[in-house]
N, C-alpha and C positions, 0 to 999 in steps of 0.2 A: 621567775615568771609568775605573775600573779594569775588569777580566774577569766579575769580579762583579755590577757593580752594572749591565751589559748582560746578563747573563742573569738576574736578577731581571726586570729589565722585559721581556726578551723571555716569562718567563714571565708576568709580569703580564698581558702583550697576549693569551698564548694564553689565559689564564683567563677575560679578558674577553670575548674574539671566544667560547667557550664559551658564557658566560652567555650573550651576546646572540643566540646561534643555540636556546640552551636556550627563552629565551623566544620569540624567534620560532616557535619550533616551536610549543610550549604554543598560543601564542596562535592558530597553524593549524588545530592539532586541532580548538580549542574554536569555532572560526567554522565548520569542515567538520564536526563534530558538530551545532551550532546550524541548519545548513543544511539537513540532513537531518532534522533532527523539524519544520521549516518544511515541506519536502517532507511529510512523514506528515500535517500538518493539513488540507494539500490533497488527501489523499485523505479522511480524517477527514469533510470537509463533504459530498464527491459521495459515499459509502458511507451517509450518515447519512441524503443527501436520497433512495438509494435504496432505505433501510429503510425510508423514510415512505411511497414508491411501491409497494409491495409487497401490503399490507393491503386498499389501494385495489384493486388489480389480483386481486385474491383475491376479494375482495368482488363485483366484478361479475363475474366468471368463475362465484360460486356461484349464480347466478342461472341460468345458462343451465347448468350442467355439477353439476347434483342429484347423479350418478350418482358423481361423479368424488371424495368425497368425500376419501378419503387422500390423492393426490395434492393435495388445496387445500390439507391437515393436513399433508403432508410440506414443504409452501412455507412455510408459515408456522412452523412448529420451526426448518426449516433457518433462516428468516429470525431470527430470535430467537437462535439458536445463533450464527450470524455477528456480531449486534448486539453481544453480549456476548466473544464474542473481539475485537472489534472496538475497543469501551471497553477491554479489557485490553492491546491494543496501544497506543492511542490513550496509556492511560498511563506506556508503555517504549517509545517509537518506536524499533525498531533491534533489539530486545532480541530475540536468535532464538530464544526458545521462545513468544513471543510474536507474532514475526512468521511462524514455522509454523503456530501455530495457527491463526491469523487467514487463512492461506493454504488452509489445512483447511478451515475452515468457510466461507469461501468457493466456494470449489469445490464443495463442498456443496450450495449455494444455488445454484449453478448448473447443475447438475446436475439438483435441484428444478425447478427456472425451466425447462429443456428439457424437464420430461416435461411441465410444465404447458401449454407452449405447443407439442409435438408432440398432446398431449389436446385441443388447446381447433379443430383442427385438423377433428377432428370435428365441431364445432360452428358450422355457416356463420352461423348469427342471432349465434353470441358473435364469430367474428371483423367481421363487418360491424357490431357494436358501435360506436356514436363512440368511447364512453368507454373502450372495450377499446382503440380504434385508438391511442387518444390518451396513454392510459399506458404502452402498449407502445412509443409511438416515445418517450416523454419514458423510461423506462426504457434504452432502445438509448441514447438519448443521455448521460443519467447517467453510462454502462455504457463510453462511449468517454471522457467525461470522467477515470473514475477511470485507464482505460488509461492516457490521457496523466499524469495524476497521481504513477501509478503507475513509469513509466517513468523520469521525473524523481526522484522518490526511491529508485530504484535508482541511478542516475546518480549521486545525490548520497552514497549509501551507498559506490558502490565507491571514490568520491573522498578520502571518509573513511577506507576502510578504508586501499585505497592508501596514504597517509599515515601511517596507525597502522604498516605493517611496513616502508617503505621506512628503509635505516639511514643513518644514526642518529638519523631520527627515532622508531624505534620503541621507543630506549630512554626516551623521554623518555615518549612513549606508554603503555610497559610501565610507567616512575616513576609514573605520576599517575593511573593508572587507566584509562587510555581502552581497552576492549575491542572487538574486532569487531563489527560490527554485521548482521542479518538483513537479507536482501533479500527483498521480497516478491514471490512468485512466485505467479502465480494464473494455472488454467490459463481459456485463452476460451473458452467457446462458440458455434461458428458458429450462427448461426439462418438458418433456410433462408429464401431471400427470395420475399413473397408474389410468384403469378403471376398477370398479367393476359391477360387472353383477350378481346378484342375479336369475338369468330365466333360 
């Protein structure tokens, strides 16, 4: 074997060992992308079962709080408002003007939801409500679910992302399209915890 025909194959090797790290990469991206819109469906359900809670919680709050009309009307826009950012994420999981939005009109709704329930605060027959009690904790609990949901598709987003610029995977990322992706950021609202008085 002459001088030649060892650097042929030692280039042959580096071409190869190339390709094979090209696809490995590829095929990262596209698991750590897949993984993160798996993450956005689990927010997807507990956001949706939230929507459905909302209307409910409207409805027997108008019972008792006649007065309080705008705020029932600012809950229920906001809520609408979110639903629909919500579907246009649901259809770009990652996509950050999609996941701004949606972070938007979230906080929105939350916003909404604390003056509701600083309002209803006035009203001892609506807090001592079953059905008031009972929407309000399955709402808290929704509310901690999308938390954790939430959580895990940022996890999964920075993982993503991570990968997309670390080199040289990021040229392979840059090749094929794989863009950064939005993190969802939605601010909490503490809700003040009822207080019991035994005296």
């Amino acid at each position: 074997m002459g001088p030649f025909s060892i650097t042929l194959i030692i280039l042959l090797a580096i071409v190869v060992l190339a390709l094979l790290y090209a696809v490995s990469a590829y095929n990262n991206l596209v698991t750590l992308r897949n993984q993160f819109k798996n993450a956005f469906s689990q927010i997807d359900v507990q956001l949706k079962r939230r929507y459905d809670l909302i209307p409910n919680l409207v409805e027997t709050a108008k019972a008792y709080m006649k007065h309080e009309r705008e705020a029932l009307e600012a809950v229920i826009a906001a809520r609408n408002h979110a639903a629909s950012s919500e579907e246009r994420a649901a259809s770009a999981p990652g996509d950050l003007q999609a996941m701004a939005g949606l972070a938007g009109a979230e906080n929105a709704l939350n916003g909404a939801l604390g003056r509701l329930f600083a309002l209803a605060e006035a009203y001892p027959d609506l807090k001592a409500n079953q059905t008031m009690m009972q929407l309000s904790e399955e709402l808290t609990s929704t509310e901690n679910r999308v938390a954790f949901a939430r959580q895990a598709f940022n996890d999964s987003v920075t993982s993503y992302n991570t990968a997309c610029e670390i080199f040289p995977a990021s040229l392979i990322a840059g090749s094929f399209g794989f863009v950064r992706a939005g993190l969802l950021e939605i601010e909490v609202v503490e809700r003040e915890a009822p207080r019991v008085s035994f005296s």
